[in-house]
C-alpha positions as MATLAB code, in Angstrom:
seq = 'XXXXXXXXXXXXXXXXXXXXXXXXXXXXXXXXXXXXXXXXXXXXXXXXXXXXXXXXXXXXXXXXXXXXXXXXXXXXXXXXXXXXXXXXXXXXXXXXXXXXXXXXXXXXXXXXXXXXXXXXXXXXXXXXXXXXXXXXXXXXXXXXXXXXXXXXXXXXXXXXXXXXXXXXXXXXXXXXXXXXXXXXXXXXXXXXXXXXXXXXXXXXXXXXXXXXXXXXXXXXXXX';
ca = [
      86.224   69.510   88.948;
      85.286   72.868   87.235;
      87.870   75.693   87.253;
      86.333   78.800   89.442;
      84.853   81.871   88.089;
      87.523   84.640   88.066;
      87.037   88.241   88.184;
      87.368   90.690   85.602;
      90.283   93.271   85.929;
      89.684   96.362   86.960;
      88.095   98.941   83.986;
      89.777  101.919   85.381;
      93.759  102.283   85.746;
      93.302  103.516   89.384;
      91.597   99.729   89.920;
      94.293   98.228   88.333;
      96.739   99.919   90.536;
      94.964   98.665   93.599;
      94.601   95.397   92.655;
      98.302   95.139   91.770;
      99.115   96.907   95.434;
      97.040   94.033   96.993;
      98.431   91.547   95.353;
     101.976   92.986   96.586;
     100.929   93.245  100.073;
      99.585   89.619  100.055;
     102.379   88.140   98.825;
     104.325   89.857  101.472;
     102.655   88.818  104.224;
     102.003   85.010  102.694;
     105.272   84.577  100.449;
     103.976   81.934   98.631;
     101.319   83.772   96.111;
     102.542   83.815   93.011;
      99.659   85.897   90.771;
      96.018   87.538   91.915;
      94.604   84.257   90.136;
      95.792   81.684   92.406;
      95.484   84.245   95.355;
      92.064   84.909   94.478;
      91.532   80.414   93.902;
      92.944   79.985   97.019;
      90.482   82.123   99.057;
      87.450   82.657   97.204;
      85.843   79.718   98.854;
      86.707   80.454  102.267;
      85.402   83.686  103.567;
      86.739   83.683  107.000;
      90.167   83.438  106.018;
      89.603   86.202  102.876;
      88.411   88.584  105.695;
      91.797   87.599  107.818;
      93.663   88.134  104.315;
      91.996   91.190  104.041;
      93.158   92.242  107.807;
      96.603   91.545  107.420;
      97.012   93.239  103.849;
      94.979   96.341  105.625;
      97.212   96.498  108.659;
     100.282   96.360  106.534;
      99.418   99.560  104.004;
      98.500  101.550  106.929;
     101.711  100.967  108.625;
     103.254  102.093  105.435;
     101.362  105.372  106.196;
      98.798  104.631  103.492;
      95.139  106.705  104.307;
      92.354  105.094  105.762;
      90.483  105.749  102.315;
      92.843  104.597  100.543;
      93.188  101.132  102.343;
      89.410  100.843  101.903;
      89.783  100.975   98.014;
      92.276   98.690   98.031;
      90.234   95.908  100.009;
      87.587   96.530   97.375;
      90.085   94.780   94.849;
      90.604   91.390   97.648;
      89.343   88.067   97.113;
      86.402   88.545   99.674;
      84.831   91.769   97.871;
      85.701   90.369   94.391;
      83.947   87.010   95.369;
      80.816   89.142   96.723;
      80.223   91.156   93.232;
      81.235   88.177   91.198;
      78.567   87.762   88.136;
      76.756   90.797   89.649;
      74.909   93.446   86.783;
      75.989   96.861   87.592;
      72.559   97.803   89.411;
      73.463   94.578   91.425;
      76.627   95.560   92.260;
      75.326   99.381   93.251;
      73.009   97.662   95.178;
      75.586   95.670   97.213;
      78.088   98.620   96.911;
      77.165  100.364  101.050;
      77.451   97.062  102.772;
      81.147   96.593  100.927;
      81.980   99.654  101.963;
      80.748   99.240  105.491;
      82.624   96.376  105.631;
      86.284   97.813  104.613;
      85.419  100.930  107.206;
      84.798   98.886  109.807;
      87.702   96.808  108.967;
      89.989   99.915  108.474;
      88.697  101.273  111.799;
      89.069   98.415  114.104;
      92.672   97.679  112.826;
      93.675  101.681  113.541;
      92.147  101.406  117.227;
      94.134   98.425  117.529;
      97.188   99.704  116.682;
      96.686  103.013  118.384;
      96.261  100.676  121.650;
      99.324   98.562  121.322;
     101.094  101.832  120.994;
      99.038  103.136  124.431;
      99.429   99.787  126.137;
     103.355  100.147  125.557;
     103.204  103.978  126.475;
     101.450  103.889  129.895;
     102.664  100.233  130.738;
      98.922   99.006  131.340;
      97.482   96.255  129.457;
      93.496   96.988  128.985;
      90.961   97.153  126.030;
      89.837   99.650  123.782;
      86.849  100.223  125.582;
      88.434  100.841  129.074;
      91.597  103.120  127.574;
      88.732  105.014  126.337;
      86.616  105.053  129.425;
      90.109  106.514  131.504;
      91.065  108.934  128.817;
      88.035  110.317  127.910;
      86.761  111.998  130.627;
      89.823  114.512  130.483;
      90.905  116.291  127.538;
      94.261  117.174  129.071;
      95.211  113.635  129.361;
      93.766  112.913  126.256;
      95.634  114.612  124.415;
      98.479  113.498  126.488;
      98.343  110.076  125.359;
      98.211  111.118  121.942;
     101.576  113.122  122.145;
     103.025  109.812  123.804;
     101.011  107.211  121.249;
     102.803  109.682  118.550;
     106.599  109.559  119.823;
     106.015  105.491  120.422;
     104.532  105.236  116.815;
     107.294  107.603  115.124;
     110.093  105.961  117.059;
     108.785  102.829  115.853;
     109.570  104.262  112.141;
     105.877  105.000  110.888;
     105.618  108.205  108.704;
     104.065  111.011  109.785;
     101.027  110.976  107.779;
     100.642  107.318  108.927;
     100.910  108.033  113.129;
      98.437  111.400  111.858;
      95.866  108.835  110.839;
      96.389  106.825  113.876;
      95.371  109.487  115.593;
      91.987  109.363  114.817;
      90.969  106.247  116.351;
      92.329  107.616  119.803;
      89.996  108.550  122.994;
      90.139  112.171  122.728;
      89.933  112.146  118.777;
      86.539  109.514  119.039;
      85.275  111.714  121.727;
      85.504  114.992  120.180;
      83.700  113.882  116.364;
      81.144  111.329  118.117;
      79.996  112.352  121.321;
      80.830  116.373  120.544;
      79.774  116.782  117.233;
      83.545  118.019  115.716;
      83.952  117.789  112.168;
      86.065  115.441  110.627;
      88.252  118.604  109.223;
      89.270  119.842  112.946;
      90.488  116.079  113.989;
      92.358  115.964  111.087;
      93.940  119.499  111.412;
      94.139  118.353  115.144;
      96.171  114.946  114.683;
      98.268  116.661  111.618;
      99.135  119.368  114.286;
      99.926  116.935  116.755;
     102.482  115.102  114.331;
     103.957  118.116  113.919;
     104.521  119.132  117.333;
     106.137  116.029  118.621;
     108.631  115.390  115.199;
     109.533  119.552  116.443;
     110.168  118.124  119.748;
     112.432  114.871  118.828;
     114.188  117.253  116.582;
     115.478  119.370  118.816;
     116.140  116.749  121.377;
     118.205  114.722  118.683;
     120.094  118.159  117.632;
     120.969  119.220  121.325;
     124.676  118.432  122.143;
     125.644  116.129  124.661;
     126.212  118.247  128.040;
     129.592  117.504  129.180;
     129.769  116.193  132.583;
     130.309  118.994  135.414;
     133.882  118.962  137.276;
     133.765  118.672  140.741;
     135.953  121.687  141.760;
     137.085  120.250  144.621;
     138.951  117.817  142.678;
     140.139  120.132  140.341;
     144.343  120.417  140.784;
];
């Protein structure tokens, strides 16, 4: 049996970086990887479970508050992209290049609306699907944005970062509404969902900081 083709390592230090943060985030999630090698041996062959590899190693980094663009370059460095550019020429490789990158966006993408829903499922105590939280929410921008302010104190309570519950944000009714259907740039959501962030961490700050009321005497009992 003939060892497998490997791929190169990365050219650039910023590659190398990825592919080392991959590698971490795989192991963490399978324990049992010992080097990119053998990770890369082990799924190379199998692209159904490289694409759930790449899932779980996605869904981790941006739960570590890691940006959306910045998960996408790191499942450029995972077995299933590697395996796709393998033995490629450069113009092949440019030539393959949008559909990779499709790929990680709409992988990025449908692991942020799934998060954002678990948080909304939890926050308004109704189990649905993306598609109907979006069909209630969206037809309101009050409660839209009501959601989000709840989807953000469930997601910070829960420990995630600030920047991480920002990005969140994005995948939410109002958010998806606003730059698909309304034409919003990409700028405004972000200043909107940074805003947001801030807004609620203002508000759990001052709720954590206000003392305990002490309870009221009832006069009557009073000697």
């Amino acid at each position: 049996m003939t060892e497998p083709q490997l791929p190169k390592e990365p050219e650039s230090e910023k590659g190398r970086l990825m592919r080392q943060q991959y590698l971490a985030l795989a192991k963490a999630s399978l324990k049992d990887a010992k080097d990119y090698e053998s990770l890369y041996t082990r799924y190379s062959d199998n692209p159904m479970s490289a694409q759930g590899l790449d899932q779980e190693v996605a869904s981790a980094a941006l739960q570590t508050g890691k940006a959306p663009r910045q998960v996408i370059q790191l499942l450029a460095q995972g077995p299933f992209t590697q395996q796709q550019i393998l033995g490629l020429s450069d113009d092949e490789k440019k030539e393959a290049l949008p559909k990779l990158l499709q790929y990680a966006q709409t992988t990025v993408d449908s692991l942020q609306q799934q998060r954002y829903l678990e948080y909304a499922c939890s926050v308004t105590g109704k189990i649905q699907s993306y598609p109907d939280l979006y069909r209630d929410y969206v037809s309101s921008d009050l409660t839209g944005i009501q959601l989000d302010q709840k989807v953000t104190a469930a997601a910070l309570g829960a420990g995630e970062s600030g920047e991480a519950v920002a990005t969140l944000l994005h995948q939410g009714p109002y958010a998806r509404f606003q730059q698909d259907v309304q034409g919003v740039a990409p700028q405004t959501i972000e200043q909107y969902a940074r805003g947001t962030v801030a807004q609620v961490q203002a508000i759990q700050a001052l709720q954590v900081g206000q003392p305990r009321r002490m309870p009221t005497r009832n006069r009557g009992m009073e000697a």
